[in-house]
Biopython code that builds the backbone (N, CA, C, O; Angstrom):
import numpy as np
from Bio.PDB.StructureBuilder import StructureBuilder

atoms = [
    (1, "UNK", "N", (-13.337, -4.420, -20.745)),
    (1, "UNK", "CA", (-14.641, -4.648, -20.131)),
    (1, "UNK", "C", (-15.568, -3.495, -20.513)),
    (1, "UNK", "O", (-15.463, -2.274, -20.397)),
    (2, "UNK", "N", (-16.405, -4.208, -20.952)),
    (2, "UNK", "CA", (-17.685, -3.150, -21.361)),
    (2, "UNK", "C", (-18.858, -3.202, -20.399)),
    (2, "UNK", "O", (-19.535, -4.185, -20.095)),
    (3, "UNK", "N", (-19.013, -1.343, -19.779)),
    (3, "UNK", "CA", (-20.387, -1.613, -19.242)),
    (3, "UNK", "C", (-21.372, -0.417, -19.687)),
    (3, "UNK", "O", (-21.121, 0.548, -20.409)),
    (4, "UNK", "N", (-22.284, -0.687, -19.192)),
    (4, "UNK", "CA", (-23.727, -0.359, -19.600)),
    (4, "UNK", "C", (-24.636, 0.565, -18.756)),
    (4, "UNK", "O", (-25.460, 0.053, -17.998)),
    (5, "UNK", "N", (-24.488, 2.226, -18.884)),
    (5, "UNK", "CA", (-24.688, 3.161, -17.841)),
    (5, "UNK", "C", (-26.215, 2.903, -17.299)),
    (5, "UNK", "O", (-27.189, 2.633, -18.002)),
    (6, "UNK", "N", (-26.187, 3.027, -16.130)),
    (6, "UNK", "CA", (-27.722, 2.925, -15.811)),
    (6, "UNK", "C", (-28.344, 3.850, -16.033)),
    (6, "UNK", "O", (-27.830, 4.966, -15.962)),
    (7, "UNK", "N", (-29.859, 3.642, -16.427)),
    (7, "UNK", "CA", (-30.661, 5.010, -16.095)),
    (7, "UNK", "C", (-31.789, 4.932, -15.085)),
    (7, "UNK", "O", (-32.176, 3.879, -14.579)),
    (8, "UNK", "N", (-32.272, 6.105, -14.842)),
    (8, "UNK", "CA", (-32.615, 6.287, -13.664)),
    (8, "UNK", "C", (-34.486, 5.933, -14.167)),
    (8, "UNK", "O", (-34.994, 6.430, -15.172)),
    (9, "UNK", "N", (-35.137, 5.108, -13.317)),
    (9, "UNK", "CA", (-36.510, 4.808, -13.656)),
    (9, "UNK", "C", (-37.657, 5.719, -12.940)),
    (9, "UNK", "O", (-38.119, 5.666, -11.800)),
    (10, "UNK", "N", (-37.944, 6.585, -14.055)),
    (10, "UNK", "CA", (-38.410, 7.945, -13.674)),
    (10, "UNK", "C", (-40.178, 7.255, -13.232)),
    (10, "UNK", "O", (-41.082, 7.956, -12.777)),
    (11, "UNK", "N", (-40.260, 6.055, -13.467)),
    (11, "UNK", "CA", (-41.706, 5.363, -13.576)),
    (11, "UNK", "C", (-41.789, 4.958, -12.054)),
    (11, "UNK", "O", (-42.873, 4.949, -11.470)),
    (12, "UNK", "N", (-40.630, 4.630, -11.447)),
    (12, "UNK", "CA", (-40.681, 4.211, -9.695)),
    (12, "UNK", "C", (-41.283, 4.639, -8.715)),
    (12, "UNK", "O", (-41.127, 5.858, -8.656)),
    (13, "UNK", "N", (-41.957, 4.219, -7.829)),
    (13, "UNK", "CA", (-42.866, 4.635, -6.733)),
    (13, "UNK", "C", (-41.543, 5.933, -5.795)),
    (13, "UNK", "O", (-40.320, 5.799, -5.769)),
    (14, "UNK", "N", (-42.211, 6.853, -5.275)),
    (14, "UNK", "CA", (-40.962, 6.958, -4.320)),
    (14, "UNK", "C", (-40.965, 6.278, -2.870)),
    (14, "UNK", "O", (-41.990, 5.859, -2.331)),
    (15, "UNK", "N", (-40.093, 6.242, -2.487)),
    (15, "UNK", "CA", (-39.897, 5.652, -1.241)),
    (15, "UNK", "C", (-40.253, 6.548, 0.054)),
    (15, "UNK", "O", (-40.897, 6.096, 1.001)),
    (16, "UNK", "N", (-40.041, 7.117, 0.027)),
    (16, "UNK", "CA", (-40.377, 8.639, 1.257)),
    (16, "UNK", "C", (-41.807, 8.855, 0.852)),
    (16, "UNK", "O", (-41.944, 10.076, 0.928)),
    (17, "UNK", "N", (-42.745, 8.423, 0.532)),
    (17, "UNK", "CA", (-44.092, 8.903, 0.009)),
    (17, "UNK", "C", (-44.824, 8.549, 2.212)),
    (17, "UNK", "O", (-44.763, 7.626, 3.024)),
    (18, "UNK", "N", (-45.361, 9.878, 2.171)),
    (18, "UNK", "CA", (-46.055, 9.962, 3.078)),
    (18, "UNK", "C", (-47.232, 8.980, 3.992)),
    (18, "UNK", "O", (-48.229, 8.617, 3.368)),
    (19, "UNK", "N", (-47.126, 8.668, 5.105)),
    (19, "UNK", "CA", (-47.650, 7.713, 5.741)),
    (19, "UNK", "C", (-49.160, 7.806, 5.961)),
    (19, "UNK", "O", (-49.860, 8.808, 6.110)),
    (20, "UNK", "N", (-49.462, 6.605, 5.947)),
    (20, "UNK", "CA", (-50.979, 6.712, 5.801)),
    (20, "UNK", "C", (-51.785, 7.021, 7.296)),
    (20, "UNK", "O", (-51.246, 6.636, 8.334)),
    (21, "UNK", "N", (-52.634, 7.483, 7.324)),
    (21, "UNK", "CA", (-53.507, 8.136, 9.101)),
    (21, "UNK", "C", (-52.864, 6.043, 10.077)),
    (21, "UNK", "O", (-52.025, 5.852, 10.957)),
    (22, "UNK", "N", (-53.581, 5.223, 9.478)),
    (22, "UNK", "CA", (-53.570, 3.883, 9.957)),
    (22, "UNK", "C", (-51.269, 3.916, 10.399)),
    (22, "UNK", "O", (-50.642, 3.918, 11.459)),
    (23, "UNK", "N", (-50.996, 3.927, 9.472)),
    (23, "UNK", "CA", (-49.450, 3.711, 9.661)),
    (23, "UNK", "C", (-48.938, 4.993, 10.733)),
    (23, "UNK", "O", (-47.956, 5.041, 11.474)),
    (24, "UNK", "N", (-49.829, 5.810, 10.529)),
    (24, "UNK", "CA", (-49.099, 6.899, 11.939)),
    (24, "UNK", "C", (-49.431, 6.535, 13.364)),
    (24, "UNK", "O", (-48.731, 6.667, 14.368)),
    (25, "UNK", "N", (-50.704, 6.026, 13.232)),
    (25, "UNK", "CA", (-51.469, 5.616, 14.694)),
    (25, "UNK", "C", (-50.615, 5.181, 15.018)),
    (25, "UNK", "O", (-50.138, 5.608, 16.070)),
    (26, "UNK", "N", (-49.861, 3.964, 14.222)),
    (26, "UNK", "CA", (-49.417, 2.277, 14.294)),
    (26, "UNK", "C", (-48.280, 2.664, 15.348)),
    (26, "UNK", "O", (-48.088, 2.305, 16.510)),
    (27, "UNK", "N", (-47.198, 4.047, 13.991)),
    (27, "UNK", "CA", (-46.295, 4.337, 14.969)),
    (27, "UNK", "C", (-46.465, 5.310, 16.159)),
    (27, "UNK", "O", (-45.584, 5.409, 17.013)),
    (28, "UNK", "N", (-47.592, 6.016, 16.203)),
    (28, "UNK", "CA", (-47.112, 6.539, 17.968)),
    (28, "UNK", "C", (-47.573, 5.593, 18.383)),
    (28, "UNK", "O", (-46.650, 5.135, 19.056)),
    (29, "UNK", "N", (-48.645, 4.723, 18.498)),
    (29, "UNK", "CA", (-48.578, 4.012, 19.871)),
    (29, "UNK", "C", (-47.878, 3.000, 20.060)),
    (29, "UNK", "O", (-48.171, 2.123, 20.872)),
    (30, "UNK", "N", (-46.625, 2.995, 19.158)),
    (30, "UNK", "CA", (-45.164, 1.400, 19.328)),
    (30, "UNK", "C", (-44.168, 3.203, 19.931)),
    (30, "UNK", "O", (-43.111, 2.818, 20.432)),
    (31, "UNK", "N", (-44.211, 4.259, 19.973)),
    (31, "UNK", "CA", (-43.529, 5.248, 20.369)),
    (31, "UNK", "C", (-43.985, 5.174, 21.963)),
    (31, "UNK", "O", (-43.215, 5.162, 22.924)),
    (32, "UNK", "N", (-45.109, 5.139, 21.988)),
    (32, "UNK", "CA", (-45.797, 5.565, 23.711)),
    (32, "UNK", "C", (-45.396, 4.252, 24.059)),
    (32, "UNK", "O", (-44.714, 4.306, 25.083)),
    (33, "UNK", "N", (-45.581, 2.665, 23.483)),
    (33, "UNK", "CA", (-45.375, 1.907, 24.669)),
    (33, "UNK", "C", (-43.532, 1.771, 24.743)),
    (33, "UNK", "O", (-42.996, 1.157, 25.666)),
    (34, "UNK", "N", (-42.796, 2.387, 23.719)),
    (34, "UNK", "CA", (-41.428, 2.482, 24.279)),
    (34, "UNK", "C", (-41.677, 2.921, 25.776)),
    (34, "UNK", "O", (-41.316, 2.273, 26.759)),
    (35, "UNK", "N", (-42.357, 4.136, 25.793)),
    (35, "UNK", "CA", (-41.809, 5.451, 26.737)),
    (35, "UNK", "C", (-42.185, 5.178, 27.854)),
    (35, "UNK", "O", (-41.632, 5.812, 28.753)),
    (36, "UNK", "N", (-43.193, 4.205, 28.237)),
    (36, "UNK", "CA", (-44.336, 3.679, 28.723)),
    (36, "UNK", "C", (-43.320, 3.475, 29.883)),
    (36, "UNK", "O", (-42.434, 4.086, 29.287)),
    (37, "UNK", "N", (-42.718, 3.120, 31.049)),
    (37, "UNK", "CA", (-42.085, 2.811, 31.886)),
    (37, "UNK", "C", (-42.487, 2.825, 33.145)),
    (37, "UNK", "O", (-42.661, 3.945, 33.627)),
    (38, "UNK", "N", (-42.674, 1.960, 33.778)),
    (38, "UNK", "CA", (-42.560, 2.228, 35.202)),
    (38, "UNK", "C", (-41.318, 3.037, 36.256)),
    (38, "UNK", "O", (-40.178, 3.373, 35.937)),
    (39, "UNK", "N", (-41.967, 3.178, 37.486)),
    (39, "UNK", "CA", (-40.562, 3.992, 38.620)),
    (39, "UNK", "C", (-39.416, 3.077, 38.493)),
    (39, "UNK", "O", (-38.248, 3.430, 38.324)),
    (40, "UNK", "N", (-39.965, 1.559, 38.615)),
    (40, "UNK", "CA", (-39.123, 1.000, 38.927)),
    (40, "UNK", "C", (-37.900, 0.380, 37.932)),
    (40, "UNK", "O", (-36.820, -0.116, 38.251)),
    (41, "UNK", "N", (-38.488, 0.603, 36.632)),
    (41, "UNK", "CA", (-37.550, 0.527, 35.677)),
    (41, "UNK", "C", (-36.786, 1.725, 35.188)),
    (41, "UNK", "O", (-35.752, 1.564, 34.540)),
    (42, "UNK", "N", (-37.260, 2.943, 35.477)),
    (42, "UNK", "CA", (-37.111, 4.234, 34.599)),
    (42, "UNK", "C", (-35.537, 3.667, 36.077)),
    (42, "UNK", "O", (-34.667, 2.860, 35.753)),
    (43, "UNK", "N", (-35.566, 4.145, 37.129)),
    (43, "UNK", "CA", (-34.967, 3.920, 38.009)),
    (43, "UNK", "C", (-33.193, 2.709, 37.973)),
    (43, "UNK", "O", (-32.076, 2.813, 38.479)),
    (44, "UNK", "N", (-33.826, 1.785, 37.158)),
    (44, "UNK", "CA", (-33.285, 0.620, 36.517)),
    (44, "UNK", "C", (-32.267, 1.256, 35.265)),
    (44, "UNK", "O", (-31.091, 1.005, 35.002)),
    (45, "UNK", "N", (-33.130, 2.071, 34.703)),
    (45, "UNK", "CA", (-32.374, 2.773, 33.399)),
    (45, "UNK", "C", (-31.280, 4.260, 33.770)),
    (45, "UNK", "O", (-30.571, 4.915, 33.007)),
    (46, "UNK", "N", (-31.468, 4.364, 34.876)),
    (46, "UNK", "CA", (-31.114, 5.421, 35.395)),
    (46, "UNK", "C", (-29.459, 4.898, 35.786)),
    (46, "UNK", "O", (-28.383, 5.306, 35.349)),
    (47, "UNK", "N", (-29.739, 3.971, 36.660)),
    (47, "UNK", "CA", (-28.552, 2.794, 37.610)),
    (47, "UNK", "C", (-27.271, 2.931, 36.342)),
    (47, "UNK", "O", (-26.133, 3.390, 36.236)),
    (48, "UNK", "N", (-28.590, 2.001, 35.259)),
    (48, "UNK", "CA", (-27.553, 1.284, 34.348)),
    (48, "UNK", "C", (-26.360, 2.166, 33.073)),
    (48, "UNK", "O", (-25.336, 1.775, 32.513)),
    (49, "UNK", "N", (-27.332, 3.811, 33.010)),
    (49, "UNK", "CA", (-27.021, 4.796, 32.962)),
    (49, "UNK", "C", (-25.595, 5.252, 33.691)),
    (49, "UNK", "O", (-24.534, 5.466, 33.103)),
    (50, "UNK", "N", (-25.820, 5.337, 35.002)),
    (50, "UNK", "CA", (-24.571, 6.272, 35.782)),
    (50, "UNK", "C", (-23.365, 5.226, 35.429)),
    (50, "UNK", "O", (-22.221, 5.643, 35.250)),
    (51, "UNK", "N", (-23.736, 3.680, 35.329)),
    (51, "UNK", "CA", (-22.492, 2.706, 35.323)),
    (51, "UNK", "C", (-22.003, 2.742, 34.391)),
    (51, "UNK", "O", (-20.789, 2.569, 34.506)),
    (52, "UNK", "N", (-22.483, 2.958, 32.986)),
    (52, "UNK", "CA", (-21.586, 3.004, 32.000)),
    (52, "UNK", "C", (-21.161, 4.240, 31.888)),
    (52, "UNK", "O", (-20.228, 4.465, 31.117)),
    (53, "UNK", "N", (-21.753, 5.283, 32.626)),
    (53, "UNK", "CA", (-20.813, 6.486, 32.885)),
    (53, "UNK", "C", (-19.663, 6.709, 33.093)),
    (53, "UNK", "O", (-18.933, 7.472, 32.460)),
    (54, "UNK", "N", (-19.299, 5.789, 34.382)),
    (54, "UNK", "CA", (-18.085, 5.406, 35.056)),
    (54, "UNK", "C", (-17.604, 4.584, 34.386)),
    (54, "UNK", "O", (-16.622, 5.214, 33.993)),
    (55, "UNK", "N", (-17.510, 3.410, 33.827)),
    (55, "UNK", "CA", (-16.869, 2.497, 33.261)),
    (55, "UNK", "C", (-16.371, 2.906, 31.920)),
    (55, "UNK", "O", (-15.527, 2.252, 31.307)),
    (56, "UNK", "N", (-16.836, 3.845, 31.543)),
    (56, "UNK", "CA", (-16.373, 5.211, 30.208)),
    (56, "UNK", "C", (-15.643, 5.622, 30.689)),
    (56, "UNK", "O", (-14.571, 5.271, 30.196)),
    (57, "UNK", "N", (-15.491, 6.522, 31.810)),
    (57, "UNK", "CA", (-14.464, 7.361, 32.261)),
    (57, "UNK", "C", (-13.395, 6.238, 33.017)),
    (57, "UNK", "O", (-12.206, 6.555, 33.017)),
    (58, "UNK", "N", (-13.672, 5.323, 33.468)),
    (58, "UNK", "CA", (-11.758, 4.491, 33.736)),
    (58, "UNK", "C", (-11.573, 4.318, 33.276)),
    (58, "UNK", "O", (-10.345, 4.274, 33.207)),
    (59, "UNK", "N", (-12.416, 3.843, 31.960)),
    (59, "UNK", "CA", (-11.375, 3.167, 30.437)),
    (59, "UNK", "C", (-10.827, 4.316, 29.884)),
    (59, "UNK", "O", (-9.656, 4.271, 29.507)),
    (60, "UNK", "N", (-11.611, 5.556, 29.746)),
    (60, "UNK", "CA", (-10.412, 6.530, 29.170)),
    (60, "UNK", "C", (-9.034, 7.006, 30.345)),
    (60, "UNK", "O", (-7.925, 7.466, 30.072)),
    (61, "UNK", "N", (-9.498, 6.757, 31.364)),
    (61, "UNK", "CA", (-8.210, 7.307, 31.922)),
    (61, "UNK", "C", (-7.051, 5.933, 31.576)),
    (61, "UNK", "O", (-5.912, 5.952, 31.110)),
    (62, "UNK", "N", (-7.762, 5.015, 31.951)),
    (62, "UNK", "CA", (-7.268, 3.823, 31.315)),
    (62, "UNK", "C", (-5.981, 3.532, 30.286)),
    (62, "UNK", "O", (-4.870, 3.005, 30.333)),
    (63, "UNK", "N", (-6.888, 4.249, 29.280)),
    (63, "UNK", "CA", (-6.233, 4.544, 27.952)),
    (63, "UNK", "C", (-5.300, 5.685, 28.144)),
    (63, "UNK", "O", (-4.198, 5.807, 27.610)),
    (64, "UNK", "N", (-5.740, 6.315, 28.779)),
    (64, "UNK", "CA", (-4.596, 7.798, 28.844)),
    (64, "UNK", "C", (-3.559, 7.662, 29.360)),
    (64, "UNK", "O", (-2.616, 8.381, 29.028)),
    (65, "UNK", "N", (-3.420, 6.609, 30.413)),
    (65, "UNK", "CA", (-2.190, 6.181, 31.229)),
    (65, "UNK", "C", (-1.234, 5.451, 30.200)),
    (65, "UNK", "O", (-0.089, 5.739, 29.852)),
    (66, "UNK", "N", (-2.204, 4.251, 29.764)),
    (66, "UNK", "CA", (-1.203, 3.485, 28.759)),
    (66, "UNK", "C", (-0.395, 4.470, 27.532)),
    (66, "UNK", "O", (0.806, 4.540, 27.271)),
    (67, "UNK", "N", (-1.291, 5.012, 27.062)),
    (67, "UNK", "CA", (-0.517, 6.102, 25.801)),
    (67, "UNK", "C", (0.962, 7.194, 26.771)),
    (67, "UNK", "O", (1.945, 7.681, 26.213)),
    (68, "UNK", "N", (0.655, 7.277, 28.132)),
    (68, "UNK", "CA", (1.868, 8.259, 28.613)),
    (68, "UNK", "C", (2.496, 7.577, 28.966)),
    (68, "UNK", "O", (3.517, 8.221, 29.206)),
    (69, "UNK", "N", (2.781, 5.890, 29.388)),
    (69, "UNK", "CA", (3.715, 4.645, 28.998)),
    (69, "UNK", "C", (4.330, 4.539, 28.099)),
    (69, "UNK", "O", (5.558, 4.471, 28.134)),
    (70, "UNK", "N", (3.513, 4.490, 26.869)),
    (70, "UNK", "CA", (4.377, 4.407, 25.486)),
    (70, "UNK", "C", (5.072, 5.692, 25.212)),
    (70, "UNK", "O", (6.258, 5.558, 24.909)),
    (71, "UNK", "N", (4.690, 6.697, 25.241)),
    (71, "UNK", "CA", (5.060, 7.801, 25.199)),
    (71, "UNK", "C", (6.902, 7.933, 25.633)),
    (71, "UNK", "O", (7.791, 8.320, 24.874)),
    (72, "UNK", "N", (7.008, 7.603, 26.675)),
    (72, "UNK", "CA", (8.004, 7.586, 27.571)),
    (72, "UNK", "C", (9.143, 6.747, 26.817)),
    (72, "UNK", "O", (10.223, 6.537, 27.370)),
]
sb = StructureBuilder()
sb.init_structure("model")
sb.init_model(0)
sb.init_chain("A")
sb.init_seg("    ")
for serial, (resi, resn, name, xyz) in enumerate(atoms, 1):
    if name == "N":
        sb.init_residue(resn, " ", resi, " ")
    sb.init_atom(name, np.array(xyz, "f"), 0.0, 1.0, " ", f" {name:<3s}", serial, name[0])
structure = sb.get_structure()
C-alpha cells in the first residue's frame, strides 16, 4: 500500500483568529443571561447541588463495601 504524505496548507485561514467587537457582545450577553438567575432557582441549583453530593458519597461507600467483599 502506497500513501501520499500530506502537506500542510500554509494558504489556510486560521481558526483561533480573533473575535470580532459584534461576536464578543454576542458572547457576554449569552454569558450574563446564563448567570442571570433568580433566588428561587439559584436556591433550586443549590438543593440539586447538595443531592448529588450525597448520592456521590453512598455510591462510593457503596463501592468500597463491595470491593472489601471481594476482597475477603
Amino acid at each position: 500500500m502506497t500513501t501520499t504524505p500530506i502537506k500542510p496548507n500554509n494558504n489556510q485561514k486560521s481558526l483561533l483568529e480573533p473575535l470580532t467587537a459584534e461576536q464578543k457582545d454576542k458572547a457576554i450577553a449569552m454569558l450574563q443571561e446564563w448567570c442571570d438567575v433568580d433566588e428561587t432557582e439559584a436556591q433550586e441549583q443549590r438543593e440539586t447541588g447538595e443531592y448529588l453530593e450525597k448520592a456521590l458519597d453512598e455510591e462510593r461507600v457503596r463501592i468500597g463495601a463491595e470491593q472489601v467483599k471481594r476482597s475477603h
